[in-house]
C-alpha positions in Angstrom: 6.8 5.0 29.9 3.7 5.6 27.7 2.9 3.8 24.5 3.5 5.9 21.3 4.7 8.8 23.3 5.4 11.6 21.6 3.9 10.3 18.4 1.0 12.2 16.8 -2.5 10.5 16.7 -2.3 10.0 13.2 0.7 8.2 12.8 0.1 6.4 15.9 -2.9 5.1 14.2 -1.2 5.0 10.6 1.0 2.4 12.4 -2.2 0.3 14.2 -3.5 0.0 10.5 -0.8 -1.3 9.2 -0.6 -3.7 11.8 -4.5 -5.1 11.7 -4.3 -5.5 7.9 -0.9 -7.5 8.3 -2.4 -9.6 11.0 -5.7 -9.9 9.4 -4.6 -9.9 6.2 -2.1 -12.8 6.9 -4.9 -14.6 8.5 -7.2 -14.9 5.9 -4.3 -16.4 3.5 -3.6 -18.6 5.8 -7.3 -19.5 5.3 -7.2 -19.3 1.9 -3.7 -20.8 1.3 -4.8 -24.0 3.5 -8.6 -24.8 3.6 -8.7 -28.5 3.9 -5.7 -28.3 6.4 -7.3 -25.6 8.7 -11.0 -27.6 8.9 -9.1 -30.5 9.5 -7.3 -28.8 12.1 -10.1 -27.3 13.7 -12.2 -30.0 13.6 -9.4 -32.4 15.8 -8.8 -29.0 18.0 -12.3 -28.3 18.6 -11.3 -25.6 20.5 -12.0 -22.8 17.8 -14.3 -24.9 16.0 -17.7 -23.6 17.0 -16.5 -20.0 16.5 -15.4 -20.7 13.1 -18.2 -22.6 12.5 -20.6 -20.0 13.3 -17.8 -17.1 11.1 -17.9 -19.3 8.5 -21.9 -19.4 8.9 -22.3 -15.5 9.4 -20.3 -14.7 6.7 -22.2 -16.9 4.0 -25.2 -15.6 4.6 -24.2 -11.3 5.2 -20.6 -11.4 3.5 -18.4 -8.2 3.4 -19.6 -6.4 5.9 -19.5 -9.1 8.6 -15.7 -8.6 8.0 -15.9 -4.8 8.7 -18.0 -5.2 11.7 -15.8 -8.4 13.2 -12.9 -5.8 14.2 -15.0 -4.7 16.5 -15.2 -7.9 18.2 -12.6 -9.7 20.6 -12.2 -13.2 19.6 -15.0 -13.3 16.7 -12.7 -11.0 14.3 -9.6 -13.8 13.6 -12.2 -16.6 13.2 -13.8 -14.4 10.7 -11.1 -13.6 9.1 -9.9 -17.4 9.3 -13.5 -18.3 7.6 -13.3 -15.5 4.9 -10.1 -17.2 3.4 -11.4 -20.9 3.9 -14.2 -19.9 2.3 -12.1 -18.2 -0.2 -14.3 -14.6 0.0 -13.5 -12.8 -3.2 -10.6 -10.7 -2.7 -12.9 -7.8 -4.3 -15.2 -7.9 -1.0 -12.4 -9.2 1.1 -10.0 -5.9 0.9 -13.1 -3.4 1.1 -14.3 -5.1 4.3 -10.5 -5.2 5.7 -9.9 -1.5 5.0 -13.1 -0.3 6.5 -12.9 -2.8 9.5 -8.8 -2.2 10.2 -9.6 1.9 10.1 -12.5 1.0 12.4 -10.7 -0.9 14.4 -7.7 1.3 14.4 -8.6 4.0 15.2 -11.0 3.2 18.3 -7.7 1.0 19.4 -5.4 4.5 18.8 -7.7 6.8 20.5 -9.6 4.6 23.5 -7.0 1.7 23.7 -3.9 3.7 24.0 -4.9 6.4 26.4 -6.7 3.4 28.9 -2.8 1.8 28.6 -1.6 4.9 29.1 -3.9 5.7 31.9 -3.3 2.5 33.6 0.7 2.5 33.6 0.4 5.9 34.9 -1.9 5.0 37.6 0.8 2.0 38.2 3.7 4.4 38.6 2.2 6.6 41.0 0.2 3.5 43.0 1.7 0.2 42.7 -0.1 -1.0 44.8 -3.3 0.6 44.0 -2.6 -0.3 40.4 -2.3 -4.4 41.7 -5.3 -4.2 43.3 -7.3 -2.8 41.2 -6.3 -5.6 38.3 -6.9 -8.2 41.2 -10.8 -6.8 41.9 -11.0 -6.7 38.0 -10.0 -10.1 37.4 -12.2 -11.1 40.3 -15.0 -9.7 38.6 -14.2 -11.2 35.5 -13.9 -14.5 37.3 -17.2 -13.9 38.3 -18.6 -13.0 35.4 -17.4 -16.3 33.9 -19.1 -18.5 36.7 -22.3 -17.0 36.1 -22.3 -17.6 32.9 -21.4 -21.2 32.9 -23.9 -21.7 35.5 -26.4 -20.0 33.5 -25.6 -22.5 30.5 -25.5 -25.5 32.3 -29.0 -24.7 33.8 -30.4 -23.8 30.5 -28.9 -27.0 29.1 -30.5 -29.1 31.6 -33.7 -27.1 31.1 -33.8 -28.2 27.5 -32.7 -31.6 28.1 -35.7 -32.0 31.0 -38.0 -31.0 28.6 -37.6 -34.2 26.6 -40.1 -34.0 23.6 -41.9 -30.7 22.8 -43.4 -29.4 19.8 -42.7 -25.6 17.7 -42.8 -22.6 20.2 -42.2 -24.9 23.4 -46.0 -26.6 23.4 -45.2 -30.3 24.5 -45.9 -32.9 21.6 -49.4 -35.0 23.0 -49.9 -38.4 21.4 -53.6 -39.4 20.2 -54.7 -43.3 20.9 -52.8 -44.5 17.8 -49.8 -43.1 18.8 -49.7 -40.5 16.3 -48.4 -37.2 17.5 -50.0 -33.7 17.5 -49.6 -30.3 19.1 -51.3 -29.9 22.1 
């Protein structure tokens, strides 16, 4: 059974758009409709916190078209959208930003996302098991993927920590006989 079978790409992607601007659209008036709640929230949580934090960041700064671009992220785009209506974003750069972004987003969902569903449940009917391990060596890699980079952080947070004192561009901070401090 295919996704959208039978349904022309248009309308198949007619449909995904209405979809991303309920879901987005009902995200940022949730934003909007509760901002002390949601920072409250978020702050106890701490969960989504940094990447709202760093939405809510991004989007003072650049505005609209961080919106657009977020639907092209996994993860970023509903903490942006999230921010947007905290922040209470104009609804004159708001809608812009969620038209062009849910087209975007969309249509690269109608045309790349659909046929690699569609690719995969076909693959699945004439291999199950093919098809099982297959999303075993891809979770495995993903799995992977994770460790490294948690490793990775913790060894760059150590790195920063063991470096105790140091001055602007890494140069450790040298102390004269009065105990002022300088760059060395």
């Amino acid at each position: 059974m295919e996704i959208f079978e039978g349904w022309p790409l248009p309308v198949a992607v007619a449909a995904l758009f209405v979809i991303v601007l309920l879901r987005a659209g009902g995200t940022y008036a949730i934003g909007r409709g509760s901002r002390a709640g949601v920072k409250r929230l978020l702050e106890r949580r701490g969960r989504m916190a940094p990447k709202f934090a760093r939405a809510e960041s991004v989007i003072g700064r650049y505005g609209a078209p961080v919106v657009a671009l977020s639907f092209l992220t996994v993860g970023f785009q509903t903490a942006v959208n999230l921010a947007a209506g905290v922040m209470r974003m104009p609804l004159v750069k708001y809608l812009p930003a969620l038209v062009v972004g849910g087209l975007m987003w969309a249509t690269l969902y109608g045309v790349l996302g659909l046929a690699t569903i569609n690719a995969v449940v076909a693959a699945a009917q004439r291999n199950p098991l093919g098809a099982v391990l297959s999303g075993l060596a891809v979770v495995g890699l993903l799995l992977l993927v994770e460790l490294f980079t948690r490793r990775a952080r913790a060894i760059g947070g150590a790195r920063s920590e063991a470096g105790g004192r140091s001055g602007t561009a890494g140069r450790p901070v040298a102390s004269d006989e009065d105990g002022a401090s300088s760059q060395a």
